[in-house]
C-alpha positions in Angstrom: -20.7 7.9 10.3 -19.4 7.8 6.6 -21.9 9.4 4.3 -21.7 8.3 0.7 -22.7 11.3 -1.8 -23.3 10.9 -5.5 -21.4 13.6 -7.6 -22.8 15.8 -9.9 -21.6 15.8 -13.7 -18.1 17.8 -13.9 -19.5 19.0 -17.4 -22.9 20.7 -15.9 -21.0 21.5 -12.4 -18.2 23.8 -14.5 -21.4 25.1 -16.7 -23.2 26.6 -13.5 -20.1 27.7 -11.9 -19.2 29.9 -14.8 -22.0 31.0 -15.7 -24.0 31.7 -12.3 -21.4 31.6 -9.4 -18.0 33.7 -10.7 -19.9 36.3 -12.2 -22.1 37.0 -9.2 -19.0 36.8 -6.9 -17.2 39.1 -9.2 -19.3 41.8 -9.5 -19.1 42.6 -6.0 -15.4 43.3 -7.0 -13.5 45.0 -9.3 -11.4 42.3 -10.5 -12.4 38.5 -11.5 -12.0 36.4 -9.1 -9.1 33.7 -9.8 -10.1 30.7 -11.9 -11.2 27.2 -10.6 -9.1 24.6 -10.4 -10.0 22.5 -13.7 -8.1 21.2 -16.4 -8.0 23.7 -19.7 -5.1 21.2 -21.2 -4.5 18.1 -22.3 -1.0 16.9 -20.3 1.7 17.9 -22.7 5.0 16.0 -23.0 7.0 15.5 -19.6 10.2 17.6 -19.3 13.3 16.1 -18.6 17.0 16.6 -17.1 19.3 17.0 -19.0 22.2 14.3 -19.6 25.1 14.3 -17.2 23.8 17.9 -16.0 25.2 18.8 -12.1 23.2 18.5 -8.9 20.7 21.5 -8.0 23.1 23.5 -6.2 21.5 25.4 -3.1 20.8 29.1 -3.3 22.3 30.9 0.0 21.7 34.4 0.5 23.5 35.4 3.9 22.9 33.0 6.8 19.6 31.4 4.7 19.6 28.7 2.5 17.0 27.2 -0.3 17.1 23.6 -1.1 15.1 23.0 -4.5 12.5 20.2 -3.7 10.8 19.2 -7.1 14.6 17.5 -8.4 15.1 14.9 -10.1 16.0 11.1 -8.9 19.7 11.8 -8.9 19.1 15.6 -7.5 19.2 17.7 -10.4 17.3 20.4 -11.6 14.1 19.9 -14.4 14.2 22.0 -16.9 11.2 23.1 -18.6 8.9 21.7 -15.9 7.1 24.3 -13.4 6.4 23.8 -9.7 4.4 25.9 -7.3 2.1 26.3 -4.4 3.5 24.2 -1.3 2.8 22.7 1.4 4.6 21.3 4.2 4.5 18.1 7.0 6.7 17.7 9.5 7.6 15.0 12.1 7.1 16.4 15.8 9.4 13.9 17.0 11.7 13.7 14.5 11.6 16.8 12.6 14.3 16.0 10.3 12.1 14.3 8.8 9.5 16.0 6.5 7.3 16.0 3.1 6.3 18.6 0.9 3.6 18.6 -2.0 2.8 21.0 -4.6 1.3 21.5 -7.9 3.6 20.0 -10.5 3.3 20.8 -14.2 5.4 18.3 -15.8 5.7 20.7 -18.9 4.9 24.7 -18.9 3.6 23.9 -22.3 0.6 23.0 -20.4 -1.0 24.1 -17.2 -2.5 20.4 -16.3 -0.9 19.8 -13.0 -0.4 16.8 -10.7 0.4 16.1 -6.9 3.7 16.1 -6.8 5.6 14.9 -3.1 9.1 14.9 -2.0 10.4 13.7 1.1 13.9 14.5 3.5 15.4 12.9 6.2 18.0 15.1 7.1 16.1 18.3 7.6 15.8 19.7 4.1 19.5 19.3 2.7 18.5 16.5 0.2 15.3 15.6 -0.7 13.7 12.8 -3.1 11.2 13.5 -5.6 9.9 10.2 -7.5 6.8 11.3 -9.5 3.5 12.1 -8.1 0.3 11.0 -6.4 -1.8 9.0 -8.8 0.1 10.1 -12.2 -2.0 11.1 -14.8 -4.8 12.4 -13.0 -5.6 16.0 -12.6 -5.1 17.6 -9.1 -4.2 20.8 -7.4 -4.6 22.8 -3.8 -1.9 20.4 -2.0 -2.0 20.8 1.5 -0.3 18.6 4.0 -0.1 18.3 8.0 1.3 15.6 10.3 -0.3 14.0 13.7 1.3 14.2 16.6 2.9 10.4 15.9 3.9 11.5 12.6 2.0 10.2 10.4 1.5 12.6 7.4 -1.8 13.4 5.9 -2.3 14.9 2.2 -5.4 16.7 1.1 -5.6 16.6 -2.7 -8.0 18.3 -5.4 -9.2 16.6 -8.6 -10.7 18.5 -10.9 -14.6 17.6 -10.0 -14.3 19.9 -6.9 -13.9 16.5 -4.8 -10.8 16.6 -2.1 -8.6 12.7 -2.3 -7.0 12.4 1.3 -3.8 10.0 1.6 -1.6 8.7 4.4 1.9 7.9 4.9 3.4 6.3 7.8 6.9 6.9 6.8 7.3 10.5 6.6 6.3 10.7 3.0 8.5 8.0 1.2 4.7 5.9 0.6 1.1 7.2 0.7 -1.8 5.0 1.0 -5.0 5.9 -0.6 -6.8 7.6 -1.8 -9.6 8.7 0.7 -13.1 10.7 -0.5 -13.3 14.0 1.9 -16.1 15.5 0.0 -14.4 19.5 -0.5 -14.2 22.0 -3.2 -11.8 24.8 -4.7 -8.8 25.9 -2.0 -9.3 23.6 0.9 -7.4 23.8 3.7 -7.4 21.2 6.5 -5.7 20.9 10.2 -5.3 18.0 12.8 -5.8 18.1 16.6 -2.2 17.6 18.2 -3.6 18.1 21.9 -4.6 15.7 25.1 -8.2 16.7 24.4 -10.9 13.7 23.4 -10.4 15.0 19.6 -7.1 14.2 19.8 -5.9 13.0 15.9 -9.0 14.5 14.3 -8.8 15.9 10.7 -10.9 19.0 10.3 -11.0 20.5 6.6 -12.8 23.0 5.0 -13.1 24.8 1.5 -14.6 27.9 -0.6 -18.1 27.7 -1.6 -16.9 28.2 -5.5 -16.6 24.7 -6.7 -17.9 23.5 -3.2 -19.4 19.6 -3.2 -21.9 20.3 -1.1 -23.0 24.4 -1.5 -22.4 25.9 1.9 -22.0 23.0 4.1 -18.4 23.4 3.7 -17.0 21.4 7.3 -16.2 18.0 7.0 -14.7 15.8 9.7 -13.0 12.3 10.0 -12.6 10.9 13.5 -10.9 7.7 12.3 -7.7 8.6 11.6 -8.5 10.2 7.7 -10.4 6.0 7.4 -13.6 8.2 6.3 -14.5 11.9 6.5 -18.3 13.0 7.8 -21.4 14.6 6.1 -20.7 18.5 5.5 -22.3 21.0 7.6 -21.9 24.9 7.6 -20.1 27.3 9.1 -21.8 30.7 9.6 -20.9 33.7 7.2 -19.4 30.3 5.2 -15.8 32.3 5.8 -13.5 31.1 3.0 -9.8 31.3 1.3 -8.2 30.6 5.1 -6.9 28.0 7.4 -7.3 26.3 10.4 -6.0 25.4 14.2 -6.9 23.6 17.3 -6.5 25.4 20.8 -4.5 23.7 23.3 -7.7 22.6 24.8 -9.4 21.2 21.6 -11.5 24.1 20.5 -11.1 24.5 16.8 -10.9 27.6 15.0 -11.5 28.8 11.2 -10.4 32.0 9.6 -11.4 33.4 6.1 -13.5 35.9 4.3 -16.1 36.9 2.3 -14.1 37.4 -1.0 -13.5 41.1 -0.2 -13.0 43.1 3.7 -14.8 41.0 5.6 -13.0 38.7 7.7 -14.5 35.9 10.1 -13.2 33.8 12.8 -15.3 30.2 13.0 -15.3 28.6 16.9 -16.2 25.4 17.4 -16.3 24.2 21.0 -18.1 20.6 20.0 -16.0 19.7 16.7 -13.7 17.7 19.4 -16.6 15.7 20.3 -16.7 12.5 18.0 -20.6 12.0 19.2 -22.0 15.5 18.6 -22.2 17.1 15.1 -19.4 20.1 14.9 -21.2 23.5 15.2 -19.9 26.8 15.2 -20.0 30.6 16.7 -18.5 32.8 13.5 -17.2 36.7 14.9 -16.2 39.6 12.3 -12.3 40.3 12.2 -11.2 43.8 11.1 -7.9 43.2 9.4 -7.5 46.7 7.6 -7.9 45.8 4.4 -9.6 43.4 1.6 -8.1 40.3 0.7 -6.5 40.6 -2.5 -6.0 38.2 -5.5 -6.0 38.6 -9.6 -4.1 41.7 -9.5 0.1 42.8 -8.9 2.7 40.1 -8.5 0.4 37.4 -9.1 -2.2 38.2 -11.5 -3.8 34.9 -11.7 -3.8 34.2 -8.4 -4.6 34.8 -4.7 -1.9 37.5 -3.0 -2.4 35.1 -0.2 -5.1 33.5 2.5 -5.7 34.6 5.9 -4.1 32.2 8.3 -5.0 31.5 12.0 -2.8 30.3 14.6 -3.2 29.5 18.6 -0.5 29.9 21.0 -0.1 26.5 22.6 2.6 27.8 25.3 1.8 26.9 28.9 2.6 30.8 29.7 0.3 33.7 30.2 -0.4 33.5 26.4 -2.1 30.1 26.6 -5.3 30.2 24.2 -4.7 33.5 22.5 -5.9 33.4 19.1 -4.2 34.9 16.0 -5.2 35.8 12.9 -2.7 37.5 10.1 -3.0 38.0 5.9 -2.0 39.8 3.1 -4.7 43.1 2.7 -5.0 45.8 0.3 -5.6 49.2 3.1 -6.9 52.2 2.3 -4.7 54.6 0.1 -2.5 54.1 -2.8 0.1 51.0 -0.7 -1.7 48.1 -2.3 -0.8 45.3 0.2 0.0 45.5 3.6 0.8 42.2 6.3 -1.7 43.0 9.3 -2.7 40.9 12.2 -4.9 41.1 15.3 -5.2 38.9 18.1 -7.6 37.6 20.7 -7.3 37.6 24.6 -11.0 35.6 25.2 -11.3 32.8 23.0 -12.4 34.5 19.8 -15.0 36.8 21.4 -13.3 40.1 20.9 -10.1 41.4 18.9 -7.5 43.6 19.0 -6.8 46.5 16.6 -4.7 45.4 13.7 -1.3 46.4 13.4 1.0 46.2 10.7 3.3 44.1 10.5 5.7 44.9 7.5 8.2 48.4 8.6 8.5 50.2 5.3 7.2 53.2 4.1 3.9 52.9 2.4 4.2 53.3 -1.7 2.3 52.9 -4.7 4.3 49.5 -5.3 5.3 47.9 -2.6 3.4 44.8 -2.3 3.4 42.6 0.6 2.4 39.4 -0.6 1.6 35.7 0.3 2.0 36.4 4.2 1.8 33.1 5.8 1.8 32.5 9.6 2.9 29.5 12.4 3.0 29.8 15.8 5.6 27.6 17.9 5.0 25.5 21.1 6.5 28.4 23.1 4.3 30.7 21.7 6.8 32.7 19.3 4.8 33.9 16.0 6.8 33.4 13.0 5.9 35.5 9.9 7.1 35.5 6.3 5.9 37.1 2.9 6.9 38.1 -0.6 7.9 41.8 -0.4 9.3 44.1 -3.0 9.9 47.3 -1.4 13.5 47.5 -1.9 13.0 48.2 -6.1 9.0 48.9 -6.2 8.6 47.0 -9.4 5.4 45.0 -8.8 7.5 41.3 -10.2 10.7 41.6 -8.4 10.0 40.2 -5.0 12.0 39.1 -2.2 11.1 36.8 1.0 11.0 38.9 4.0 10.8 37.5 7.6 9.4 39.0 10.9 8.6 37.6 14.7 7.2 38.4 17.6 7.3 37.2 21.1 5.1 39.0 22.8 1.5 37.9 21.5 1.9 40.7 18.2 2.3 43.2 20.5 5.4 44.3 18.5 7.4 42.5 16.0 11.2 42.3 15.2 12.6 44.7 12.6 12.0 42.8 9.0 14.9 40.4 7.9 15.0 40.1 4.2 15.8 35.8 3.7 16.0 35.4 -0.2 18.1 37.2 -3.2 15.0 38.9 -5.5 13.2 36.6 -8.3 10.6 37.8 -10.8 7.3 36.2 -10.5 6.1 37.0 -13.8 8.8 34.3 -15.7 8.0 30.5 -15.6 4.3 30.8 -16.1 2.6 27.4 -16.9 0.1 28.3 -18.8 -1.8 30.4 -16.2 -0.7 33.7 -14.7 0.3 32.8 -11.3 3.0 30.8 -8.7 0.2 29.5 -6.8 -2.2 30.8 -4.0 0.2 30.2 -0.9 3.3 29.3 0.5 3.5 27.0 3.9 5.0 27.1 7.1 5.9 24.9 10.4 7.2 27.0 13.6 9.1 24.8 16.5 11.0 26.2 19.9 13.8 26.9 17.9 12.9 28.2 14.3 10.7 27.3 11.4 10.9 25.3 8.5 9.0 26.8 5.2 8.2 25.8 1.7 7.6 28.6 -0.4 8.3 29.0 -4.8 10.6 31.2 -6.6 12.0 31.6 -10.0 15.9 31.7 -9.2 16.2 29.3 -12.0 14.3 31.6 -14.4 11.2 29.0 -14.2 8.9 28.0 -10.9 10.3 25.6 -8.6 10.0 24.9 -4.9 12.4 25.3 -2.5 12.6 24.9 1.5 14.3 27.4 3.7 15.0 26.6 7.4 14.6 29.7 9.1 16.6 30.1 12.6 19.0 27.0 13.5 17.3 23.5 13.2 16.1 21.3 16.9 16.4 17.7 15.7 16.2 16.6 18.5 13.1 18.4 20.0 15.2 19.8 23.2 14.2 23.3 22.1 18.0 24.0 21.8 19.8 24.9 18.7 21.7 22.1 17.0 24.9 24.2 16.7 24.8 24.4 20.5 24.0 20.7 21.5 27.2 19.9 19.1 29.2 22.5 20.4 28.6 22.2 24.0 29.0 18.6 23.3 25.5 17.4 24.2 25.3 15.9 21.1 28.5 14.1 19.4 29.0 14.8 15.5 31.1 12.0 14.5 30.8 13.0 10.4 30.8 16.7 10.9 27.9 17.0 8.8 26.2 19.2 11.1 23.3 17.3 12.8 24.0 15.3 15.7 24.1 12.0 15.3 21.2 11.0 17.5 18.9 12.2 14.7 20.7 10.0 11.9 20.5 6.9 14.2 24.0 7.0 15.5 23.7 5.8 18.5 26.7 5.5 20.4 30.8 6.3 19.8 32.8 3.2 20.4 36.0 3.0 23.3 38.2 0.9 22.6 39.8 1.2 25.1 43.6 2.6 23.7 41.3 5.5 22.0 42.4 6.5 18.7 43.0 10.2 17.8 40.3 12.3 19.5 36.8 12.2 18.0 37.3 9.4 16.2 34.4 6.8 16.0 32.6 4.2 13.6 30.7 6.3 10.9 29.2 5.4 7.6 30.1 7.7 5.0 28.4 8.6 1.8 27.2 6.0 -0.6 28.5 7.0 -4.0 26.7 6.9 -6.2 23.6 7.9 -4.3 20.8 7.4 -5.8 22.2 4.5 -7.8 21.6 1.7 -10.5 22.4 -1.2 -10.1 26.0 -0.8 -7.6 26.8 1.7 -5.0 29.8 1.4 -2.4 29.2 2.6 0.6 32.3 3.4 3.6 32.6 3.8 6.9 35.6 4.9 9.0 37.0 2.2 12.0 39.4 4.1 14.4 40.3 0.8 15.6 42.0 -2.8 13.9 39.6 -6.3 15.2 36.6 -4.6 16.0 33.4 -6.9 14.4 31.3 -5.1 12.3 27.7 -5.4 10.6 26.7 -3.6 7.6 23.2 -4.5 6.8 20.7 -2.5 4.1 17.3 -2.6 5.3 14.1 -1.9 3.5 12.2 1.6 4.1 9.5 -0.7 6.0 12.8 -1.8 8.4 12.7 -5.5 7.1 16.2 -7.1 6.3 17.5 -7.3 2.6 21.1 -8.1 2.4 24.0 -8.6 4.9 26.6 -6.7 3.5 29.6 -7.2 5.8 29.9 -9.8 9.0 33.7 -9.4 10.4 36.4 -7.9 12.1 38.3 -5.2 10.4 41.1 -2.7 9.8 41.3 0.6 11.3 40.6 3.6 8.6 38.6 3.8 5.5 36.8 0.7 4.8 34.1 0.1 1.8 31.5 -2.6 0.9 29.2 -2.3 -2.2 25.8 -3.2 -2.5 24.6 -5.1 -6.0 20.8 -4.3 -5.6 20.3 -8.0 -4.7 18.6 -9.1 -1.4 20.0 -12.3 0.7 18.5 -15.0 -2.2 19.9 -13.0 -4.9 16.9 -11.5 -6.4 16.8 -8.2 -7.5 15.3 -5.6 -5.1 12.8 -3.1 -5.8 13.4 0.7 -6.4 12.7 3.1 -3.8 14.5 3.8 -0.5 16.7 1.7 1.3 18.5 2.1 4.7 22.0 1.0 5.3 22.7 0.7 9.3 26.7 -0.2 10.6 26.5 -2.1 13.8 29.5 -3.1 16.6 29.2 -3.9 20.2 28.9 0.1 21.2 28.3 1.8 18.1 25.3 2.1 15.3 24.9 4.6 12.4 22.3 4.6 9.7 21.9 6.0 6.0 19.5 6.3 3.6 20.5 5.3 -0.1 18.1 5.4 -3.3 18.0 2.4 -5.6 16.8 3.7 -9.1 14.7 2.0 -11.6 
């Protein structure tokens, strides 16, 4: 049942909240705690790309490699514009395809921020920024998931406390919405993947500074995101964490009590549409106090405690685990630790720690963020920077383990270093968290750097990429030949909707097959030309382009052609000549035996 609840005024809500809340919170602490999400600027004047300037080149640092996210149309860099604080969907049957929001400041002459959403098809090389959610309005804490049918969810903060909830069905290229979800200041929200009878629930859940609702802080939708339930609490109202869903439905919540004390949240009902979600909360000692306001981000949270269940079918099934960033005891101010549970949440483990260096007076370890993949591997990364011990020169460290925490590999570092004190947008921080997504074969991350002196986000596959969902590397399904590469680009070409490789009987030189190339240029306004490769002379071909909703626009090319190099153009004109529509496009080559798809951008 949808509940319909009247706001209170933003101007009397911020009064209280200054003036009665964050000062009672902060006095148990010896720091202020980080500020609300509210506006304190007007918007200030959009940056913009400059002319003619190159595409954002990826930064590689040994086997890794960033893609920048929040680019411009044609792929290039924003200058003067500040982006931070992301989060990540991907597609569990296509995982090439993906979406990340963050908090976009169109100017770092202001700190009002917006939603802003990219999208990839290709795993992360390219992706396609064109604006953000609503523009205009006011909105931070992004935080995005998928179902397990792909449909992407986003969970969205305006600046009355109240969380927006949209919907796209195609990967994050369109979002419908918005959806009310009640909410408040750094909510975080899950969906339940499993068999179980809460199958494609949404749970979410927020802090109790700038909460809707005071300590009813749960809200559920069992429609698909259509509508989201009446609040309710959760003991010990645990907050600044995350969610997950056991393999059997059970939903857990992990978060603290501003300081060093941690709870876990169980809720053995919240998968029952009928029943109202209640929960069973049990202390967590981490080792530490969760730290914010202070070091590398002094604005800001040093990260949120993140919860993870291992969904492998192996002796591990059900074990809970729980990791964060923690200040210990003694003079090493942030440590990763984590501790796990064998029985469902009822007892845990002693915490170990999780980063390998020697403790020191600056080493921080810092936005620690957790996934766990479907074979029960436990991915870890945070912002570290024990190889200098200057308290703004981080790098992004990795770590795994495959034995239920037990132990953990030796740390890997991922990134070059980048100073988290540049770029600031008006407020003193990147964000509050960075974002990750484990499968069998690695794990794909969001996270925000500086490496072009301002804040910008960037996506990092970590391990080889599984396109496919076989749970074997990509590398190895092309070079074992399980998968055919026809462009050499790297993913096979079942993932790019290749579907076949044509015989013609007399085969032309080995590997050859019917391929679309690049469209160039790509985006484009108003012609691109887009080629394919025929190893063959007589063969019929179709090139069609296609709207991102799969409808026909234009037939481009109906004939028999030439072996090599062949090119068409598009006019950005569908079948009656009228002019089509910016926004993505899909151009698919079709013969008897052979299909290939690409996506191509018309701009406005």
């Amino acid at each position: 049942m949808r509940t319909r609840m009247r706001a209170a005024s933003p101007t009397l809500f911020l009064f209280l909240l200054a003036t009665l809340v964050l000062p009672a919170l902060a006095a148990a602490s010896d720091r202020p705690l980080p500020p609300p999400e509210v506006p304190d600027d007007p918007p200030g004047i959009p940056a913009t790309p400059v002319p003619g300037a190159p595409r954002s080149e990826p930064v590689r640092f040994r086997q890794y490699t960033a893609h920048q996210v929040n680019v411009s149309v044609t792929g290039v860099n924003i200058r003067g514009d500040a982006a931070n604080e992301p989060s990540i969907a991907v597609n569990p049957l296509e995982p090439n395809k993906m979406a990340i929001g963050w908090r976009q400041f169109d100017t770092i002459s202001s700190n009002f921020r917006q939603a802003g959403h990219a999208f990839t098809t290709d795993g992360g090389r390219t992706w396609f920024f064109f604006g953000s959610l609503t523009p205009g309005v006011f909105r931070s804490d992004p935080v995005l998931a998928s179902d397990r049918n792909g449909v992407f969810y986003y969970s969205s903060l305006k600046n009355n406390f109240l969380v927006d909830i949209f919907r796209s069905t195609n990967g994050g290229m369109n979002w419908s919405g918005p959806v009310p979800a009640f909410g408040g200041d750094k909510q975080w929200f899950t969906i339940d993947r499993t068999n179980s009878i809460g199958s494609g629930h949404i749970y979410q859940s927020w802090s109790t500074v700038g909460s809707c609702c005071g300590n009813n802080i749960f809200t559920r939708s069992v429609d698909g995101g259509l509508s989201f339930q009446t609040p309710v609490t959760i003991p010990n109202t645990p907050v600044w964490g995350t969610l997950d869903v056991a393999p059997d439905g059970t939903l857990y919540q992990v978060g603290s009590d501003f300081g060093s004390s941690f709870y876990v949240a169980r809720s053995t009902n919240a998968r029952d549409p009928l029943l109202t979600p209640t929960f069973q909360t049990t202390p967590v000692d981490l080792g530490g106090s969760v730290g914010f306001s202070t070091g590398p981000n002094p604005s800001g949270l040093l990260g949120q405690a993140w919860i993870g269940v291992d969904p492998s079918d192996g002796p591990r099934h059900g074990w809970v685990y729980v990791l964060s960033s923690v200040d210990p005891a003694g003079s090493d101010p942030l440590d990763v630790h984590f501790t796990r549970s064998t029985d469902g949440g009822a007892t845990w483990s002693p915490w170990v720690r999780v980063n390998d260096d020697q403790a020191g007076p600056n080493f921080w370890q810092w936005f620690a963020t957790m996934s766990v993949a479907p074979n029960g591997r436990i991915d870890a990364v945070w912002n570290d920077t024990r190889d200098y011990g200057i308290t703004n020169y981080s790098a992004l460290y990795y770590s795994s383990s495959t034995d239920g925490g037990v132990t953990w590999s030796a740390n890997e570092r991922v990134s070059g270093y980048w100073d988290s004190f540049i770029g600031w947008p008006q407020q003193q921080k990147i964000g509050d968290y960075y974002h990750m997504v484990s499968d069998a074969v690695g794990a794909s991350l969001a996270w925000a750097a500086t490496f072009n002196a301002e804040q910008d986000v960037y996506y990092t596959r970590i391990g080889d990429y599984d396109c496919n969902v076989n749970a074997v590397p990509d590398t190895l399904d092309i070079q074992n030949g399980t998968s055919p590469d026809v462009n050499g680009n790297g993913i096979p070409d079942e993932c790019e909707g290749i579907t076949a490789v044509v015989d013609l009987g007399a085969p032309p030189a080995a590997g050859a097959a019917f391929a679309l190339s690049t469209a160039t240029p790509n985006p484009f306004n108003p012609v691109t030309t887009i080629r394919f490769e025929s190893p063959a002379s007589g063969v019929a071909v179709k090139v069609a382009v296609y709207d991102a909703a799969g409808r026909f626009v234009r037939m481009l090319l109906d004939r028999a052609v030439g072996a090599g190099t062949q090119a068409v153009t598009w006019d950005a004109r569908d079948e009656a000549g009228r002019r089509a529509a910016a926004g993505v496009y899909y151009v698919r080559l079709e013969t008897g035996a052979a299909r290939s798809t690409r996506a191509i951008v018309l701009l406005d």
